[in-house]
N, C-alpha and C positions, 0 to 999 in steps of 0.2 A: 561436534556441530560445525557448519562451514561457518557461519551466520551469526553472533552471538553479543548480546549487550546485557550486559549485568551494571543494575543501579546506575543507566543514563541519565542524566539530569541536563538539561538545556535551561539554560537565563538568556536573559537580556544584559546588558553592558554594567545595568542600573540595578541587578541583582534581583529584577523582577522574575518568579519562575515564572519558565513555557512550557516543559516536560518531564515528565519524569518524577519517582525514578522507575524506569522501563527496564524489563525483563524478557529479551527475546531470544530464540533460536531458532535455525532456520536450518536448515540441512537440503540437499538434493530427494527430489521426491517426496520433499513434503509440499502441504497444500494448506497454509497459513491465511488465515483472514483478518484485516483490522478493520474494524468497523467506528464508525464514533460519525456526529453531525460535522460541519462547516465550523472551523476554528476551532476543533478539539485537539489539533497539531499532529491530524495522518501527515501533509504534505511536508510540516516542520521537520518530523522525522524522515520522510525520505530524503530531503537537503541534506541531514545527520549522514545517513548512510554512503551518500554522495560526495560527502566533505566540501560542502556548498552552502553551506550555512550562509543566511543572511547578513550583511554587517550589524554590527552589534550584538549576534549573538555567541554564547560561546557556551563549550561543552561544559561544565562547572563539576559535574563528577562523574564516577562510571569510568567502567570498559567497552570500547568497541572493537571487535576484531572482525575480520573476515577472512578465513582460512589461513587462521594463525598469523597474520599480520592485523596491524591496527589499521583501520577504515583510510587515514587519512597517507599510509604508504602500501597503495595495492602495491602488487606484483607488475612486472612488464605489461602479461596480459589480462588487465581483471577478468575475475570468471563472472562476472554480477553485472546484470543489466536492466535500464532502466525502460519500462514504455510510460509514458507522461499523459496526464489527462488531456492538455492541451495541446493535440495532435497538429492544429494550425500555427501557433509560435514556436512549435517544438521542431518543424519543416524550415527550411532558407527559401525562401520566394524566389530567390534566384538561381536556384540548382535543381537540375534535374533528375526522376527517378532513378536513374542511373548512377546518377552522382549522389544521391543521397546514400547508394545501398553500397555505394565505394567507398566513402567517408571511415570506417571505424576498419574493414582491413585492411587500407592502407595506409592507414595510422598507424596499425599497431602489428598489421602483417608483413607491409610494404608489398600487400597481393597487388597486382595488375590488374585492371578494369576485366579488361576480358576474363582471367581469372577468377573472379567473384562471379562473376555473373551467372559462369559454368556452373564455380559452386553453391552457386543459390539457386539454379532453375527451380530442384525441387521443391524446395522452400514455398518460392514462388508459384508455383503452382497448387502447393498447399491451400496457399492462402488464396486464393483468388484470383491471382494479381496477372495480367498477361505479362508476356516476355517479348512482345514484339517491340519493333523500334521505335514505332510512333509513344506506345502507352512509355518503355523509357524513355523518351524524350522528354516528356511532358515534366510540368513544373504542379506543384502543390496546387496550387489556384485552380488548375484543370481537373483533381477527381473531385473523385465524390468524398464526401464525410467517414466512409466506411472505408475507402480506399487510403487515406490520407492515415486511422488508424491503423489498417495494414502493414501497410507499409512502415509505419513506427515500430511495431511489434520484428517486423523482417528484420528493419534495421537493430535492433535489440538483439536478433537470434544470431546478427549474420558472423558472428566470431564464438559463437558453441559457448555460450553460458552454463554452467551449472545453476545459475537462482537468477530470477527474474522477479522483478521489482513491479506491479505493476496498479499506478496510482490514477484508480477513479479512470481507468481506460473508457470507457461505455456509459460516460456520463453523456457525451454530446452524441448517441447515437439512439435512432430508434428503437422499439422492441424485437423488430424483424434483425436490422443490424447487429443489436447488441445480443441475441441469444445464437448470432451464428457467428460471433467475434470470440464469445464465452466458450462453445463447443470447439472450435477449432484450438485454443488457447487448450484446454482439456485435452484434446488430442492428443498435440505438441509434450505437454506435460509426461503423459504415459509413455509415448513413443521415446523420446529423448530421457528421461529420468530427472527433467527439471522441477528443483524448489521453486515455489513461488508463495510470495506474499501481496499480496488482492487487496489493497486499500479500496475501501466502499462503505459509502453509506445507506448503502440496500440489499437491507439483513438476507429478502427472496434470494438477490444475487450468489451471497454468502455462502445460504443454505442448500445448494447450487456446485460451489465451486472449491470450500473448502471443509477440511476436515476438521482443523481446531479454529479459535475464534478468540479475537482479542477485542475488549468493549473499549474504547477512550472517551472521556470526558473533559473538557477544562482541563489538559494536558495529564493527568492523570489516569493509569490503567483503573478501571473498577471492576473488572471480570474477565474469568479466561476459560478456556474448558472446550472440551468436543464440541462443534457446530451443532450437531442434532440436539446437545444436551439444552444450550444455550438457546436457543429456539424454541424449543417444549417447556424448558421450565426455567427461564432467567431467576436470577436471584438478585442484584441489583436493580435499585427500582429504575436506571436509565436504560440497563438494558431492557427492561419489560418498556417504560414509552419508546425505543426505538421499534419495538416491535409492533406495538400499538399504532407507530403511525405509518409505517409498513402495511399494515393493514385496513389502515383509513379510521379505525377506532379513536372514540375522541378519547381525550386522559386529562388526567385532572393535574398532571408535574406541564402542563405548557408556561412556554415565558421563554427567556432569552438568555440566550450563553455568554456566559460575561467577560469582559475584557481581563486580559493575565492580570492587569494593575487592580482589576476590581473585583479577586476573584478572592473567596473566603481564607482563613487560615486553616479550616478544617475540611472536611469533605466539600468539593468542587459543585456539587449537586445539590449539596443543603438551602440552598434558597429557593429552588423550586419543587422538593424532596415533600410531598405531604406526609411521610409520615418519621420527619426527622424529628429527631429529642437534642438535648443542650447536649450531649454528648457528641453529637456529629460535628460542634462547630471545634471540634478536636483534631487533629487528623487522624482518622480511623486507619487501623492496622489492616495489613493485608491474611486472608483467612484461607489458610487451606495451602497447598503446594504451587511453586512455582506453575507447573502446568497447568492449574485448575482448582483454582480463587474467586475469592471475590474482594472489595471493599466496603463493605458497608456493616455496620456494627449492628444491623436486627436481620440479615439479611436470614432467609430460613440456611434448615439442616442439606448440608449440598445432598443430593439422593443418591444412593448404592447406585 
């Protein structure tokens, strides 16, 4: 595997957990999903992956490697790239298209402007995006919301990734933008042989875009398994209300994701869990193979 984290664990300073412990791998041409609400800790792990972690937190256990090095000493040239939800502070206000799509090979290639640009037209035109002088010239502030994503994803591609990171891309975008961000993303995938892992919390998107599925809760994994499986028949009860509210169905697990400091010692879910026992406030063991688990101690039998 390029990609690989066995038994991550992230705290806080104060020994409070944030994550973990997490089991991932990620190879070229896979097509991984992580799914979980706002403060189940998608974006704390891609910081992990990035060796960007926030002050005060720090890795506490685990392996991280990426193509056989540990996360935090890539290679010259990492192969692994980021496109960021927030496409507007993720841009310099004051650099132009241009210079945005020059930034990372003349970092790391020491290409020439004109050179990149050569070797990006196609790209460029994949995506959207014109190549005249006026549209490079232009600064962030000048496109559109779709364009501004674009061009994050360019910049992502423009030194030939093998695995593409890419967190809650098509949240600030419409359903016209975001399912033609999604397809072209898809495209890219097959044509080039890139990994990617799809942080979202919109299971439709998910079942859409990837092939296996990771559920997160209150920094804990609680399910994993083929996309289509996990969709049809969850077997942890978060992941059945994510899908419920996916679907606009009301559920009877509503209430509020609790702060790391305020979070159980046992199952992360058990406060709003209706059909938990004293057993959960245990921490329940993980059921079934790395690939394709869950955590929940009634959860049903996984199906053939």
């Amino acid at each position: 595997m390029s990609l690989t984290l066995r038994n991550l664990v992230l705290e806080r300073g104060d020994g409070v957990h944030l994550l973990g412990p997490l089991d991932l791998d990620l190879a070229p041409g896979d097509r991984l999903g992580l799914a979980g609400e706002s403060g189940s800790g998608k974006s704390l792990l891609v910081k992990a992956l990035f060796s960007i972690l926030p002050p005060g937190v720090r890795q506490a256990a685990g392996q991280a490697t990426a193509f056989g090095r540990p996360l935090e000493r890539p290679g010259q040239e990492p192969r692994m790239a980021w496109v960021p939800q927030d496409h507007g502070s993720a841009l310099n206000p004051l650099l132009t298209v241009r210079q945005h799509l020059h930034l990372l090979p003349r970092t790391l290639r020491r290409e020439s402007l004109p050179g990149t640009l050569q070797r990006l037209a196609p790209l460029l035109e994949r995506l959207g995006l014109p190549r005249d002088r006026t549209f490079l010239g232009r600064r962030p502030h000048q496109l559109s919301g779709g364009q501004r994503q674009r061009l994050c994803l360019a910049m992502a591609l423009s030194c030939d990734p093998e695995l593409l990171i890419l967190d809650e891309p098509t949240s600030a975008l419409d359903g016209r933008a975001r399912d033609g961000f999604l397809e072209t993303v898809l495209e890219l995938q097959r044509e080039r042989g890139l990994g990617f892992l799809w942080i979202t919390h919109d299971l439709d998107l998910a079942g859409r875009a990837c092939d296996r599925l990771l559920v997160l809760y209150g920094g804990s994994l609680v399910e994993a398994g083929p996309t289509a499986r996990l969709l049809s028949a969850p077997r942890h009860p978060y992941t059945a209300r994510l899908l419920q509210a996916a679907q606009g169905l009301p559920s009877r697990e509503d209430g509020f994701l609790l702060a790391p400091e305020d979070r159980p010692a046992g199952c992360p879910f058990q406060p709003r869990c209706s059909t938990s026992i004293p057993l959960c406030r245990a921490t329940p063991p993980w059921l079934g193979t790395r690939e394709q688990g869950v955590r929940c101690l009634q959860a049903p039998p996984c199906p053939e």
